[in-house]
C-alpha atoms as a printed R data frame, in Angstrom:
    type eleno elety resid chain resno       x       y       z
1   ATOM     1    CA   UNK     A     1  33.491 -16.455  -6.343
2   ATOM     2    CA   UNK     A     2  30.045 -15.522  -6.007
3   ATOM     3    CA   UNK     A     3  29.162 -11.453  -6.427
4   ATOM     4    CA   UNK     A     4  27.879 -10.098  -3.585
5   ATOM     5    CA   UNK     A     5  24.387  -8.488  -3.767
6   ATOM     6    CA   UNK     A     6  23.698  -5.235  -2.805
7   ATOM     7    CA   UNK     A     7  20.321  -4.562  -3.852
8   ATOM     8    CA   UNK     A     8  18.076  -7.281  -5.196
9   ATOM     9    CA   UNK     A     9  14.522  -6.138  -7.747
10  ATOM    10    CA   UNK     A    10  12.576  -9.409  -7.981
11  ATOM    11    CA   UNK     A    11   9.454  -9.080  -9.692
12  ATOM    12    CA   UNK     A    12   8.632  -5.754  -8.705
13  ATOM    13    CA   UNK     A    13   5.364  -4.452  -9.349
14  ATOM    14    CA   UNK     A    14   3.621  -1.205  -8.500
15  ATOM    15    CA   UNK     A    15   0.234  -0.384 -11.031
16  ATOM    16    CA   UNK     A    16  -1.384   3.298 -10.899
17  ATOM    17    CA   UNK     A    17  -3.652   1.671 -13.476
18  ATOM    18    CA   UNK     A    18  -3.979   2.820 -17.386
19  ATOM    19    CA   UNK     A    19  -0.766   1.073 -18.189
20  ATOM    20    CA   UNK     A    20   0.851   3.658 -15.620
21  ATOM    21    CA   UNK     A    21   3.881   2.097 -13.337
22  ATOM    22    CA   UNK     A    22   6.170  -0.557 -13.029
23  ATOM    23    CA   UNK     A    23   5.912  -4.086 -14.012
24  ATOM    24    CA   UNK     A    24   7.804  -7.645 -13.410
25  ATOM    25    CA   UNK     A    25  10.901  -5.358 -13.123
26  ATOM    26    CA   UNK     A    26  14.166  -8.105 -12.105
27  ATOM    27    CA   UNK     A    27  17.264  -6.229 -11.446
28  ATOM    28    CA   UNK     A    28  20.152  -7.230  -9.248
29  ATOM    29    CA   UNK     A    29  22.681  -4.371  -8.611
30  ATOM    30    CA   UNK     A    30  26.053  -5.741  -7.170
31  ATOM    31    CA   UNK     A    31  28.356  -4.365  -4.020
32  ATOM    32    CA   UNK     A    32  31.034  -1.875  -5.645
33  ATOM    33    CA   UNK     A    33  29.025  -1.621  -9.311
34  ATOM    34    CA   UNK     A    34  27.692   1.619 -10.930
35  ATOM    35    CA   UNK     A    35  24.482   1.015 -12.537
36  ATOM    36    CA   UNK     A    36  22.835   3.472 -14.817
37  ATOM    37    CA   UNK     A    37  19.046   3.916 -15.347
38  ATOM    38    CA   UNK     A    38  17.625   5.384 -18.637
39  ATOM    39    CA   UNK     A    39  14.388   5.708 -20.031
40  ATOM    40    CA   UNK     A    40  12.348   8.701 -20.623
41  ATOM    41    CA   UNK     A    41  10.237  10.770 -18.596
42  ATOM    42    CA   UNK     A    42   7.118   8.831 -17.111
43  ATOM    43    CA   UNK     A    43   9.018   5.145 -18.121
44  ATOM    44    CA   UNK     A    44   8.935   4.257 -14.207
45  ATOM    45    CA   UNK     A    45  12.668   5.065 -12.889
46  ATOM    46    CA   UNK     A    46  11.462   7.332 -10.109
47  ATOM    47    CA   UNK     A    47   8.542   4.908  -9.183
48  ATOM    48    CA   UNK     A    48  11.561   1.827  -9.040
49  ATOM    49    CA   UNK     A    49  13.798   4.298  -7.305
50  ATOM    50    CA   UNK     A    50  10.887   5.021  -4.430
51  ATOM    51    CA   UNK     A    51  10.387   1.528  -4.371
52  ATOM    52    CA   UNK     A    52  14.198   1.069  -3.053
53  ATOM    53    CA   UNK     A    53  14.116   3.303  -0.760
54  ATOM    54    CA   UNK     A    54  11.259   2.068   0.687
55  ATOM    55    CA   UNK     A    55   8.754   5.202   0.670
56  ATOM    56    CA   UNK     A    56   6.247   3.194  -1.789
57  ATOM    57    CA   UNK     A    57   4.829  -0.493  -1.041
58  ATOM    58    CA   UNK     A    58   4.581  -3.007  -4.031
59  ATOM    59    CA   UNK     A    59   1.293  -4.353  -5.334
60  ATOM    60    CA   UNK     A    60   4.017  -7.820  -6.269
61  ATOM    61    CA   UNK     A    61   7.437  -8.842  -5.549
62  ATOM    62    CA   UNK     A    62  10.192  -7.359  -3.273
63  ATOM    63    CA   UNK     A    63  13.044  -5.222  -3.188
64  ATOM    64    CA   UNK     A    64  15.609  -5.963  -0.699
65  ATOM    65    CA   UNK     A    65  18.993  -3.856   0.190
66  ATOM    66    CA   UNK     A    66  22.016  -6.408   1.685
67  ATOM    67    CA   UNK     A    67  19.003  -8.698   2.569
68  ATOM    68    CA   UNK     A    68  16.820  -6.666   4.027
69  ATOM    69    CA   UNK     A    69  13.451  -5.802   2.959
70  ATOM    70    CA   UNK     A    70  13.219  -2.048   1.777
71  ATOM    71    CA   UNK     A    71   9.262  -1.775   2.820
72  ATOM    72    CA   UNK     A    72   8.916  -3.672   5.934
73  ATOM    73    CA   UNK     A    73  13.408  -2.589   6.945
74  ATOM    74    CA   UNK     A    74  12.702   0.627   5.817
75  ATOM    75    CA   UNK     A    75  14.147   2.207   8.906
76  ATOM    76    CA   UNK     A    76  17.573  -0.508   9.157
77  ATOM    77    CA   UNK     A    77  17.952  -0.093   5.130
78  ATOM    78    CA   UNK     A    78  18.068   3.593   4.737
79  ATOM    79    CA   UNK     A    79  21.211   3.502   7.200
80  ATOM    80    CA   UNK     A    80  23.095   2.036   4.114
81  ATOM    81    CA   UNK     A    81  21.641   4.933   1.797
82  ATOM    82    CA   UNK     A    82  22.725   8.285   0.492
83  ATOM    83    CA   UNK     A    83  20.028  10.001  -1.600
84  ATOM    84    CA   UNK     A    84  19.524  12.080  -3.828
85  ATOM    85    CA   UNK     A    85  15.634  12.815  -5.051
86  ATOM    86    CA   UNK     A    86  14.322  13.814  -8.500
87  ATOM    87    CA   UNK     A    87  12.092  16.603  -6.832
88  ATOM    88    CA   UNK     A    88  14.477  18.076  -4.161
89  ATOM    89    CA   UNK     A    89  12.649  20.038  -1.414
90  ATOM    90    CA   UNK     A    90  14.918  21.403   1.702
91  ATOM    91    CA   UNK     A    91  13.242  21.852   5.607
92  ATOM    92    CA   UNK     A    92  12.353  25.383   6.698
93  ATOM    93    CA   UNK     A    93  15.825  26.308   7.505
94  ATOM    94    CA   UNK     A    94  17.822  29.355   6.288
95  ATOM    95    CA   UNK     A    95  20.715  28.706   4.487
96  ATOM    96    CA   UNK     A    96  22.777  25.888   2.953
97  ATOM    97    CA   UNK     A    97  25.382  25.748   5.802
98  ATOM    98    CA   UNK     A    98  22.801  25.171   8.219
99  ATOM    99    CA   UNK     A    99  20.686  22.238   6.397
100 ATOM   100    CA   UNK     A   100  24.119  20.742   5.997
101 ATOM   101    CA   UNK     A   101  24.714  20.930   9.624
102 ATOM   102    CA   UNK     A   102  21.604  19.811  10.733
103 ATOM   103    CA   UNK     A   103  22.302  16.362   8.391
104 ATOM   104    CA   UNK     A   104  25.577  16.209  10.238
105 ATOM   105    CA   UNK     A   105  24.242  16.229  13.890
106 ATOM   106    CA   UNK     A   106  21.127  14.190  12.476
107 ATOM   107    CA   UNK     A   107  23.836  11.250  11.140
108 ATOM   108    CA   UNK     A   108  25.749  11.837  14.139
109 ATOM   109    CA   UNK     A   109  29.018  13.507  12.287
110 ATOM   110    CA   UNK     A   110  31.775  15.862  13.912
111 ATOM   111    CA   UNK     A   111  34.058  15.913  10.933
112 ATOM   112    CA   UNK     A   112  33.024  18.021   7.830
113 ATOM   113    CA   UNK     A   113  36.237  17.435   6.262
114 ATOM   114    CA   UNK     A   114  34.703  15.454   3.179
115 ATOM   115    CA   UNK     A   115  31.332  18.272   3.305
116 ATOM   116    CA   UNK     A   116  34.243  20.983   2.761
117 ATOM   117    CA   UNK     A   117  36.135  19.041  -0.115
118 ATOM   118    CA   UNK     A   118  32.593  18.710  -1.723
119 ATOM   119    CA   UNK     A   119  31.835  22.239  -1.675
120 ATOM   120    CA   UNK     A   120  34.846  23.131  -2.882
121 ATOM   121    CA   UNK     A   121  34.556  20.578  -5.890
122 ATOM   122    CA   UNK     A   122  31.220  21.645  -6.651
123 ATOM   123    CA   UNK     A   123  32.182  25.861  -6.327
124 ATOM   124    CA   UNK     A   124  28.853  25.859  -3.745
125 ATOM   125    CA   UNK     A   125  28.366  28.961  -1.592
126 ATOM   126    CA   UNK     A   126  26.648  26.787   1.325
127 ATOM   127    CA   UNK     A   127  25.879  30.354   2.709
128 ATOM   128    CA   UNK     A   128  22.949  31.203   0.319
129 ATOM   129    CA   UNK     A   129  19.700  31.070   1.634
130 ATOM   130    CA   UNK     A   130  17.848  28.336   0.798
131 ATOM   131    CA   UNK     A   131  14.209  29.784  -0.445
132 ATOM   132    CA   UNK     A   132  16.349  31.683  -2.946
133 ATOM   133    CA   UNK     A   133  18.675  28.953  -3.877
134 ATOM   134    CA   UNK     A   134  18.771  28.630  -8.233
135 ATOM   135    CA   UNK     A   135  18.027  24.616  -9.284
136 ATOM   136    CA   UNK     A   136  21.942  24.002  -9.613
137 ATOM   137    CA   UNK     A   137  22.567  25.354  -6.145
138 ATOM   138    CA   UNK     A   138  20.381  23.279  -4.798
139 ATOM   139    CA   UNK     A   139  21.337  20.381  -6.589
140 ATOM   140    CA   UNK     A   140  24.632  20.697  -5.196
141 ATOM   141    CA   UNK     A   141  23.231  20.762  -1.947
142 ATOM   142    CA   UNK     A   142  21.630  18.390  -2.292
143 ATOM   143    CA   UNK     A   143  24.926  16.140  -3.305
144 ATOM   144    CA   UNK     A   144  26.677  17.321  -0.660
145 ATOM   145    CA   UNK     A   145  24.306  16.185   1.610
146 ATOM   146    CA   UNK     A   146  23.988  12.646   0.194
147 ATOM   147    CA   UNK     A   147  27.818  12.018   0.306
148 ATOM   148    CA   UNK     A   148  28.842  13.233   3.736
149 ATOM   149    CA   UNK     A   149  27.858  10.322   5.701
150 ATOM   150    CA   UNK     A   150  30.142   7.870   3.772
151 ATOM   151    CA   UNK     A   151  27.214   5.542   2.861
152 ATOM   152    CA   UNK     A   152  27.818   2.040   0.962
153 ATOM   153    CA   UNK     A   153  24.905   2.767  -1.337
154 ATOM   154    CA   UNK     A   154  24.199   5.818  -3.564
155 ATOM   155    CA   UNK     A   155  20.860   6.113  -4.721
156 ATOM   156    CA   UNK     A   156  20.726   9.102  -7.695
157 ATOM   157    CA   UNK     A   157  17.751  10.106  -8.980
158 ATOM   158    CA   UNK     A   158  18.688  12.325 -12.240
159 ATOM   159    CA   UNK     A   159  21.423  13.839  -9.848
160 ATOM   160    CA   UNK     A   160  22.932  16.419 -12.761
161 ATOM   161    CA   UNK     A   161  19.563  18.352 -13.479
162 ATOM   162    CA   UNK     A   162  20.426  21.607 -12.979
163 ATOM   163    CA   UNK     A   163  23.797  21.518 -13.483
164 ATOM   164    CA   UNK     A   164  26.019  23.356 -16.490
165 ATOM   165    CA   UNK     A   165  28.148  20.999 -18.538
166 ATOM   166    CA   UNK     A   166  31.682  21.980 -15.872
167 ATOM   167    CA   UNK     A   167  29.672  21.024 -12.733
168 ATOM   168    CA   UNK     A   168  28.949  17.659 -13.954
169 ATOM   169    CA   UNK     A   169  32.159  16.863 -15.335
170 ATOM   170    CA   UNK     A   170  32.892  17.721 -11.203
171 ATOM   171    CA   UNK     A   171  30.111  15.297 -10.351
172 ATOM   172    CA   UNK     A   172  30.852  12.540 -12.063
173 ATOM   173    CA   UNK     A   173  34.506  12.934 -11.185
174 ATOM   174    CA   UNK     A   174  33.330  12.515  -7.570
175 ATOM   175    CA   UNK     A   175  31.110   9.390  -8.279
176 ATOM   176    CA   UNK     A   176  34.023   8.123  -9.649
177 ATOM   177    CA   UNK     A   177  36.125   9.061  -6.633
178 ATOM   178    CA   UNK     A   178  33.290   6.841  -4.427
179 ATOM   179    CA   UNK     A   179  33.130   4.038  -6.769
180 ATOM   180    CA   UNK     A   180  37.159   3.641  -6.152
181 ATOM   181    CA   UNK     A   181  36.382   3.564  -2.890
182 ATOM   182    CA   UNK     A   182  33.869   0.586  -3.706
183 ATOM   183    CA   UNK     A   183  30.466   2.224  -3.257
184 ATOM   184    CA   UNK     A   184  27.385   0.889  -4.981
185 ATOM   185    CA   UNK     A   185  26.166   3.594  -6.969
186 ATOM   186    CA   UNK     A   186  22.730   3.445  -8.948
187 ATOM   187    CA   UNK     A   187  22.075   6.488 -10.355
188 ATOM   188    CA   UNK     A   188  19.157   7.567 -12.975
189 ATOM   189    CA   UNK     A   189  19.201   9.792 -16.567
190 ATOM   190    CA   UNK     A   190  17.946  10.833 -19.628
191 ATOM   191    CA   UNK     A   191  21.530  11.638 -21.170
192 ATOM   192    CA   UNK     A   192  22.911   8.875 -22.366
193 ATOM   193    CA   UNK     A   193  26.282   9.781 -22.385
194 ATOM   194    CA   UNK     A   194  27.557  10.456 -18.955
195 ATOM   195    CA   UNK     A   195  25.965   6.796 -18.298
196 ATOM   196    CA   UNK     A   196  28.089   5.461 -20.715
197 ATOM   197    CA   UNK     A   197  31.438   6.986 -19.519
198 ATOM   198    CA   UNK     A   198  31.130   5.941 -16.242
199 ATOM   199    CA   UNK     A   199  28.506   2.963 -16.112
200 ATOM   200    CA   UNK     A   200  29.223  -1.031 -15.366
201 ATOM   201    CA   UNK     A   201  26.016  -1.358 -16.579
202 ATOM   202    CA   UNK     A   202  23.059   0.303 -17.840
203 ATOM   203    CA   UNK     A   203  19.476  -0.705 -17.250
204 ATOM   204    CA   UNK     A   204  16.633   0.430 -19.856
205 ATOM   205    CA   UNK     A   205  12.824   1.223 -18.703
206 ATOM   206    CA   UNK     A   206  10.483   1.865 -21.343
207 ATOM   207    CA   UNK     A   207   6.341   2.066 -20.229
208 ATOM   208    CA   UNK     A   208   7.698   0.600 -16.717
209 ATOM   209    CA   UNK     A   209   9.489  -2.675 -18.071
210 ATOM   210    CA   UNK     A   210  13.220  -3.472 -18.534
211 ATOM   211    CA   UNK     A   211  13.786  -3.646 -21.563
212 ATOM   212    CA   UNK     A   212  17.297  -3.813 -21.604
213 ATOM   213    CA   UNK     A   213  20.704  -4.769 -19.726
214 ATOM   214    CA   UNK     A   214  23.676  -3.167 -21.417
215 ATOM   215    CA   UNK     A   215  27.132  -3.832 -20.758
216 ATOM   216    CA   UNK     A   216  29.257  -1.448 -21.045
217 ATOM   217    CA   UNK     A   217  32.467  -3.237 -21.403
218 ATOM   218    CA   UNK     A   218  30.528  -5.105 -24.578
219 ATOM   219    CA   UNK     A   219  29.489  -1.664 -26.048
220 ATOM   220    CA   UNK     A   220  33.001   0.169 -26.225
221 ATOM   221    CA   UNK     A   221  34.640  -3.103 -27.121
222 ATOM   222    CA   UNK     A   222  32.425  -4.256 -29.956
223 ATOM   223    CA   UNK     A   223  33.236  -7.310 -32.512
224 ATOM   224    CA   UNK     A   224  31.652  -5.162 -35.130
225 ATOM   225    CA   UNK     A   225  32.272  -1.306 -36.773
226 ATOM   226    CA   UNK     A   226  30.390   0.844 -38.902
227 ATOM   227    CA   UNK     A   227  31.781   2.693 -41.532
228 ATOM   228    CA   UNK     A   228  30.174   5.218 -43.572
229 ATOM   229    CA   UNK     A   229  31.586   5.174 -47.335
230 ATOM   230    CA   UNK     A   230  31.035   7.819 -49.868
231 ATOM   231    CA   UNK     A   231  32.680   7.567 -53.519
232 ATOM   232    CA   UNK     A   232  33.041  10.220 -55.739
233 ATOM   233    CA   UNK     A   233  31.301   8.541 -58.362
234 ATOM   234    CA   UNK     A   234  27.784   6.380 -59.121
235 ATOM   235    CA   UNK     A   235  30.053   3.854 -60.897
236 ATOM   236    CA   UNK     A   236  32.207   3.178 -58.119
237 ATOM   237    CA   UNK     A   237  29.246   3.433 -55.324
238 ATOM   238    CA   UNK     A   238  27.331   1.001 -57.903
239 ATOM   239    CA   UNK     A   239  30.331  -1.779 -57.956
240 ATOM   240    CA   UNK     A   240  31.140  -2.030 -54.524
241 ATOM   241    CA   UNK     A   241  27.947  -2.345 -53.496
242 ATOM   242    CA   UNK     A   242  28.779  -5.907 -55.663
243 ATOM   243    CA   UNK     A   243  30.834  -6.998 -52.873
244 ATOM   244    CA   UNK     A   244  29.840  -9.265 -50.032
245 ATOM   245    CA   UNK     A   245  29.255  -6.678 -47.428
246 ATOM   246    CA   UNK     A   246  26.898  -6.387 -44.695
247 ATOM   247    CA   UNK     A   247  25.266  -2.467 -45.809
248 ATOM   248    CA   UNK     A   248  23.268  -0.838 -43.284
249 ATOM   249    CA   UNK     A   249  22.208   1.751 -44.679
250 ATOM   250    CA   UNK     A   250  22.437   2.821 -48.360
251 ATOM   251    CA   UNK     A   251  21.878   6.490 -49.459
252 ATOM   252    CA   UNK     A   252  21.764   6.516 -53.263
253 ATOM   253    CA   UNK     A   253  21.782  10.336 -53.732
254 ATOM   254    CA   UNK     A   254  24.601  11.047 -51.863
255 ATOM   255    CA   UNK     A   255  26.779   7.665 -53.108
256 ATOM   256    CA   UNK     A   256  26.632   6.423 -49.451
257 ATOM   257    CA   UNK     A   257  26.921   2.948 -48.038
258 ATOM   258    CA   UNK     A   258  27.435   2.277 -44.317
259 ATOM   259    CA   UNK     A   259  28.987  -1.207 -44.035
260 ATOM   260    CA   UNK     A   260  28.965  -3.179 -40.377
261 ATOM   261    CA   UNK     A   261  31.991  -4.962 -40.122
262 ATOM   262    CA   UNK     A   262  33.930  -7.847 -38.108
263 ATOM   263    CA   UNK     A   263  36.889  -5.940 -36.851
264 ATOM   264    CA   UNK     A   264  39.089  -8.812 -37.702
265 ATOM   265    CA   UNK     A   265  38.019  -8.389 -41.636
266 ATOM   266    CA   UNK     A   266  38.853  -4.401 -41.678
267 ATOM   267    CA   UNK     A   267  42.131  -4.903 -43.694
268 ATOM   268    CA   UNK     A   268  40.040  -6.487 -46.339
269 ATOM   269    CA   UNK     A   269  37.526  -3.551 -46.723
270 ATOM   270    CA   UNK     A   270  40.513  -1.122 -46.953
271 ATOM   271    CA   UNK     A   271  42.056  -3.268 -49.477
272 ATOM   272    CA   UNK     A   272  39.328  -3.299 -51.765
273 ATOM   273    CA   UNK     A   273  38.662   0.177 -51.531
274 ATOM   274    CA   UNK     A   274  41.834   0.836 -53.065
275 ATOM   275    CA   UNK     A   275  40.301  -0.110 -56.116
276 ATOM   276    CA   UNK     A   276  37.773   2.527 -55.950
277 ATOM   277    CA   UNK     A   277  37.659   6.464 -56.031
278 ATOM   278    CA   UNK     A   278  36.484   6.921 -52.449
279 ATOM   279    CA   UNK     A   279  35.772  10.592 -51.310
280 ATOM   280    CA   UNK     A   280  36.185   9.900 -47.281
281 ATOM   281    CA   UNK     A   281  35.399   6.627 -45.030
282 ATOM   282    CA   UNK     A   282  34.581   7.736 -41.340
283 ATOM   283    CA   UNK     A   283  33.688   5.282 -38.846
284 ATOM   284    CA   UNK     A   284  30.167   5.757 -36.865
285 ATOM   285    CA   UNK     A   285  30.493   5.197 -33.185
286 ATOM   286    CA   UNK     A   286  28.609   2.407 -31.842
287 ATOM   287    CA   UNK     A   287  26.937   4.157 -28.646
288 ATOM   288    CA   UNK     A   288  24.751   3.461 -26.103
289 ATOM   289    CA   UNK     A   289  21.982   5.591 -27.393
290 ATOM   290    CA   UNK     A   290  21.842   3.771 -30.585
291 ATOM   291    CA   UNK     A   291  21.990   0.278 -28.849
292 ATOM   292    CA   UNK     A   292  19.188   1.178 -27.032
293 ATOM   293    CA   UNK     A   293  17.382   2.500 -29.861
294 ATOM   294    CA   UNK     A   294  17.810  -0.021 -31.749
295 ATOM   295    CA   UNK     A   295  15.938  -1.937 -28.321
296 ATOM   296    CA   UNK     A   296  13.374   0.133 -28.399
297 ATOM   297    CA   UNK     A   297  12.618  -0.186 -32.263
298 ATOM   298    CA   UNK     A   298  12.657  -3.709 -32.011
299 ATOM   299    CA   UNK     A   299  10.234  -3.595 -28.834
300 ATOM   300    CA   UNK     A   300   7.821  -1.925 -30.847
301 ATOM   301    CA   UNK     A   301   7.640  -3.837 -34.153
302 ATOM   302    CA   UNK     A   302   7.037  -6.951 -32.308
303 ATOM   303    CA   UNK     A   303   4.340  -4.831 -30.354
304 ATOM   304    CA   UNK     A   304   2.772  -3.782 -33.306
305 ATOM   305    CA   UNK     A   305   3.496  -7.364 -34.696
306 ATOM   306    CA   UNK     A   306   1.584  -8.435 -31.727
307 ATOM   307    CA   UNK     A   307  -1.515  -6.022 -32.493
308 ATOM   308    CA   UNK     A   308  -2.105  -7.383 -36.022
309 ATOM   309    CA   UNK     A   309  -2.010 -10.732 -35.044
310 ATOM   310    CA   UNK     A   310  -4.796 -10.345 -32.438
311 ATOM   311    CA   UNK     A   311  -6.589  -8.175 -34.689
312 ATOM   312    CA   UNK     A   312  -6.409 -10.717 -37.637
313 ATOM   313    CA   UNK     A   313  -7.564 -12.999 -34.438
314 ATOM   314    CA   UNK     A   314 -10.159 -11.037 -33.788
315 ATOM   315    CA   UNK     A   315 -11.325 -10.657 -37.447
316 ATOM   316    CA   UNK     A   316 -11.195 -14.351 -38.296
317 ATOM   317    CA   UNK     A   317 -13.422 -15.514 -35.053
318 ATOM   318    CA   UNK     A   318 -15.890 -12.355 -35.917
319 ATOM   319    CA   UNK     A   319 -16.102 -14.014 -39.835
320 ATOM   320    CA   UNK     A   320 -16.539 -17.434 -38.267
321 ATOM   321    CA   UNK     A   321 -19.300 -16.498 -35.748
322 ATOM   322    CA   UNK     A   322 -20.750 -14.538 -38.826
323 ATOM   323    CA   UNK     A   323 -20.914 -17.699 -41.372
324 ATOM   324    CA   UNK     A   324 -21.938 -19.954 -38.372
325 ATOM   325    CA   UNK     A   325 -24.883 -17.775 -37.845
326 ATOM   326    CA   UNK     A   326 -25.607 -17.504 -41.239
327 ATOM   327    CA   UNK     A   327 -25.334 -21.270 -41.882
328 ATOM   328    CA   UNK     A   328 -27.978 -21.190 -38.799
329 ATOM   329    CA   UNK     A   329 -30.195 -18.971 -40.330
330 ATOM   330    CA   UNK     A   330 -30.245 -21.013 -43.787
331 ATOM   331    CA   UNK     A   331 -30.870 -24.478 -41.597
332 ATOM   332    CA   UNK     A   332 -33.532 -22.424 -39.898
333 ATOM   333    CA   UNK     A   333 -35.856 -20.940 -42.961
334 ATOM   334    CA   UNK     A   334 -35.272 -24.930 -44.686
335 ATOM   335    CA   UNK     A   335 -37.264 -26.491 -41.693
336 ATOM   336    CA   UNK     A   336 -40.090 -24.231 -42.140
């Protein structure tokens, strides 16, 4: 059985100009998945994210939310929508309890039930004012805000900023909470981490292009391991490095090897390092960071790959137009 869309990116283009915006970008989010966003600051998530929700119109390609068209059913889409923004700024009202009220009568809700459970979760006094409000207070706001209506879409926009390490273990217990419930949940960050404990998948933007599609279930259940060897002695780091193993990464001074390694051939590594005087073996986590890394390294060798092709281009077509137009000049001074 066919997935069912819930929001659909094809070939979404917005340009500021100077290489500034987001280009091509193809991303299909389905109903009831969490899909993390990563890429550093300036590497187009906001600009995709306004593009959703419909506040920006694309110079190419569309963006549609259960089949509707976020620019021109801007009004019918944002129905499906909780949001939360990068930039969060609150109406001229004066405190949290009453910008959370006004939401509720706005969306047409009596019961605050679920508003109270958030506050609660999130240790928010709702009764500070909101000009004086610290970043994390009004991030929490802000979440409560964004949940209360019970909408099938959560649009996050680096949703933790502000908050200390406890709060977001909170928050992402609640996104987990609404993902069990089967919410779509797209939600945007620079720390890789809390993507990759609670991400389907994660989607990586680099200079406004995807680079990347990772899936999680492939990254914490991965054919391969790393293992970082040390032995006690240059003999013994010498000799193994003999062996048919796949090294990684070889520090000589410190008698280091790290070996990548089918899981299904780990009884064989410990076996022969029986025969050597090994100080410790430690395994090094495959993470998200580093498969992205790894992305993003590869992006830009071919990139630079790229560069001194065309410039080699560039040189040979320069050194032909040169010896053309010095074959011309010789032709030229043999007439007269």
């Amino acid at each position: 059985m066919e997935k069912e869309k819930a929001i659909e990116i094809k070939d979404l283009t917005k340009d500021y100009g100077m290489g500034r915006g987001v280009f091509d970008i193809n991303l299909d989010i389905y109903k009831g998945e969490m899909m993390g966003f990563v890429g550093s600051n300036g590497a187009g998530k906001t600009t995709t994210i306004r593009n959703i929700m419909g506040f920006l119109k694309p110079d190419k390609g569309k963006v549609t939310i259960f089949g509707l068209d976020s620019w021109d059913d801007s009004e019918k889409t944002k129905k499906y929508i909780g949001y939360i923004p990068g930039e969060i700024a609150f109406p001229d009202l004066k405190t949290g309890t009453d910008f959370i009220k006004s939401q509720a009568e706005f969306l047409g809700l009596e019961d605050l039930s679920y508003a109270n459970y958030l506050i609660e979760k999130l240790q928010l006094d709702p009764k500070a004012t909101l000009k004086r409000m610290s970043k994390g207070m009004k991030q929490k706001t802000a979440i409560v805000v964004a949940l209360i209506a019970n909408p099938d879409i959560l649009i996050l926009d680096e949703p933790t900023t502000g908050l200390d390490p406890l709060m977001r273990v909170s928050f992402l217990e609640i996104l987990q909470e609404e993902k069990n419930k089967g919410k779509t949940i797209l939600i945007s960050s620079h720390l890789y981490e809390e993507l990759e404990h609670t991400c389907d998948r994660v989607a990586l933007i680099n200079k406004g292009h995807i680079l990347d599609i990772a899936d999680m279930d492939k990254i914490r259940n991965r054919e391969k391991s790393d293992y970082k060897i040390e032995f006690n002695n240059k003999n013994d780091y010498n000799d193994f490095k003999k062996l048919d193993y796949n090294i990684i990464r070889d520090q000589e001074k410190y008698n280091q090897v790290t070996v990548s390694i089918e899981k299904e051939n780990l009884n064989k590594l410990f076996s022969n390092l029986t025969m050597f005087d090994v100080k410790f073996i430690t395994e090094v986590k495959y993470t998200l960071e580093k498969h992205f890394n790894e992305i993003v390294a590869k992006a830009r060798d071919n990139s630079s790959q790229n560069d001194k092709n065309e410039n080699n281009q560039t040189a040979s077509k320069i050194s032909n137009l040169t010896e053309n137009e010095n074959k011309k000049q010789i032709k030229e001074k043999q007439k007269w």
